[in-house]
C-alpha positions as CSV (number, residue, x, y, z in Angstrom):
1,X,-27.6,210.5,84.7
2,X,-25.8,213.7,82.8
3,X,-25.3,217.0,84.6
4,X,-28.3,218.0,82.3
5,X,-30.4,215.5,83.7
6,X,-29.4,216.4,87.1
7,X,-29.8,220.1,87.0
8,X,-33.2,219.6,85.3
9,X,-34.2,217.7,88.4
10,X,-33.1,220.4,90.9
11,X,-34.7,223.4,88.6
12,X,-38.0,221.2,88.5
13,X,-38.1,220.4,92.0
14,X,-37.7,224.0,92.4
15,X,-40.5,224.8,90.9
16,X,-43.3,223.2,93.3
17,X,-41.3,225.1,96.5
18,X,-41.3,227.9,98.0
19,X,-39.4,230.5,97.7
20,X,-38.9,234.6,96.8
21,X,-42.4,235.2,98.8
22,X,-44.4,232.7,96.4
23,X,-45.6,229.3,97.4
24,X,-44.4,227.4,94.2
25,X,-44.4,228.8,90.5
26,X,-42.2,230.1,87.9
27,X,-38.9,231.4,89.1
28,X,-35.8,233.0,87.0
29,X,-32.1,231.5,88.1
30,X,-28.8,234.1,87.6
31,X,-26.5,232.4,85.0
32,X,-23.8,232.6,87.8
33,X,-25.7,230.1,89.5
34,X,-26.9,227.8,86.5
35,X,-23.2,227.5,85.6
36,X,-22.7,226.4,89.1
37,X,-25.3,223.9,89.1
38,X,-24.0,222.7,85.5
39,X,-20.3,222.6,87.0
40,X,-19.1,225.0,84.3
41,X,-17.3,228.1,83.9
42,X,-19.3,229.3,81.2
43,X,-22.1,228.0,79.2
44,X,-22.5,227.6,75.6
45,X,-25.6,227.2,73.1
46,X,-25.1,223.5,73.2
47,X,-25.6,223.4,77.3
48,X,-28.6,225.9,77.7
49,X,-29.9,223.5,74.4
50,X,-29.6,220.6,76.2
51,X,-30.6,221.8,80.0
52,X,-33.8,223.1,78.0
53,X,-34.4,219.6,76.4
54,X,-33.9,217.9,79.8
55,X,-36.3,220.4,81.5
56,X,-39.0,219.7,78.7
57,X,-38.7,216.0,79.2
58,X,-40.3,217.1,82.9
59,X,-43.2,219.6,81.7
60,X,-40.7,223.1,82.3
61,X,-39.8,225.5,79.6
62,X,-36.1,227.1,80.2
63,X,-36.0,230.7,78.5
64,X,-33.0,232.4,78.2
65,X,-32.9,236.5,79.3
66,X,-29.1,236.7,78.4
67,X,-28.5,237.4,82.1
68,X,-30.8,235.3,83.7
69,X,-32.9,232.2,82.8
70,X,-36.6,231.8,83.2
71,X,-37.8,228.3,84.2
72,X,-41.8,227.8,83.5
73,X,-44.1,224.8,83.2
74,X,-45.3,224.3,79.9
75,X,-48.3,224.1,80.6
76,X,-49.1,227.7,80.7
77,X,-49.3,228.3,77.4
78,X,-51.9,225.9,76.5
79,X,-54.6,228.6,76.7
80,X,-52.6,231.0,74.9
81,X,-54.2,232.7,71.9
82,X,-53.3,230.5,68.6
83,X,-52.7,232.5,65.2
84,X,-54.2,231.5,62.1
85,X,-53.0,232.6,58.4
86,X,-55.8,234.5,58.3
87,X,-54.7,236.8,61.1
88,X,-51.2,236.9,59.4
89,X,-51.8,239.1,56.4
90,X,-53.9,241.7,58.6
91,X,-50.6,241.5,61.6
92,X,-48.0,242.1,58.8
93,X,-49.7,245.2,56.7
94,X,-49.8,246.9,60.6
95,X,-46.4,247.0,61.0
């Protein structure tokens, strides 16, 4: 199992505890403490790539905030609004 793999676990796991005054849910993790997890001093595109392809694997979206990271299930954006190319046209000329 890679580091990815690993730390995808843990951040998933997280997600169905409790924690920060909320029974389970999305959560946002410091970078300190991703790199930590990861076992690196700093992270690069190709890590937060990879930990977000690991984490999708398990039904969690990883978004990056530049100083923190968001970690969501995927699932909650399945009832999200969709656009269509009509509504494109009209969206653009409002701008």
């Amino acid at each position: 199992m890679s580091s990815y793999e690993a730390a995808a676990d843990v951040l998933a796991r997280l997600y169905g505890e409790e924690f920060g005054g909320k029974p389970s849910g999305r959560y946002r993790i410091p970078q300190k403490l991703l790199r930590e997890l990861l076992g690196r001093r700093r992270l690069y595109e190709e890590d937060v790539t990879a930990l977000g392809r690991a984490l999708l694997e398990r039904g969690f979206v990883l978004i990056d905030m530049d100083s923190f990271f968001v970690v969501m299930s995927a699932n909650a954006f399945v009832n999200y609004r969709r656009v269509s190319k009509e509504a494109l046209p009209s969206a653009a000329a409002s701008c």
